[in-house]
C-alpha positions, 0 to 999 in steps of 0.5 A: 176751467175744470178742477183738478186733484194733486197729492203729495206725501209730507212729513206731518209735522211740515204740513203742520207748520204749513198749515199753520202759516197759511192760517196765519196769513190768511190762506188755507193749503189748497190756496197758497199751493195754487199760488206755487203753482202759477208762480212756477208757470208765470215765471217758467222757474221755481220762486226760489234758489235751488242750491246743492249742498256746498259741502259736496262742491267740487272745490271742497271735495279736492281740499277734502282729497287733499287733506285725506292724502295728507292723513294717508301720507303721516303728515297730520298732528293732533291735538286735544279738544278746548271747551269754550263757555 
């Protein structure tokens, strides 16, 4: 089987910590990627949930709507900030 080179770009702090996980578990970079990698073709999907950001959801975007006509339209009260110990 021949070998291959993939280079990717990270912030250095990620690698960092990744680095340091893979020490910690006995695994070195190139190991525990090859590991990613054929998890994703054995099982034709990625080892994880992949979720977009709920703030951005359609349901919280209409509310967003909403609440914003309702600023537009003067229907809003204020009130001032309590701090909490």
């Amino acid at each position: 089987m021949s070998q291959a080179t993939l280079s990717v770009r990270i912030d250095s702090n990620d690698k960092y910590l990744f680095e340091e996980f893979c020490k910690a578990a006995g695994l070195n970079i190139s190991v525990a990627v090859n590991m990613f990698v054929k998890a994703v073709i054995r099982e034709q999907r990625l080892p994880f949930a992949v979720k977009g950001d709920p703030f951005y959801s359609e349901e919280n975007m209409e509310r967003l709507r909403k609440a914003l006509a309702e600023v537009k339209a003067g229907h809003y009260s204020t009130h001032e900030l309590i701090e909490v110990d």
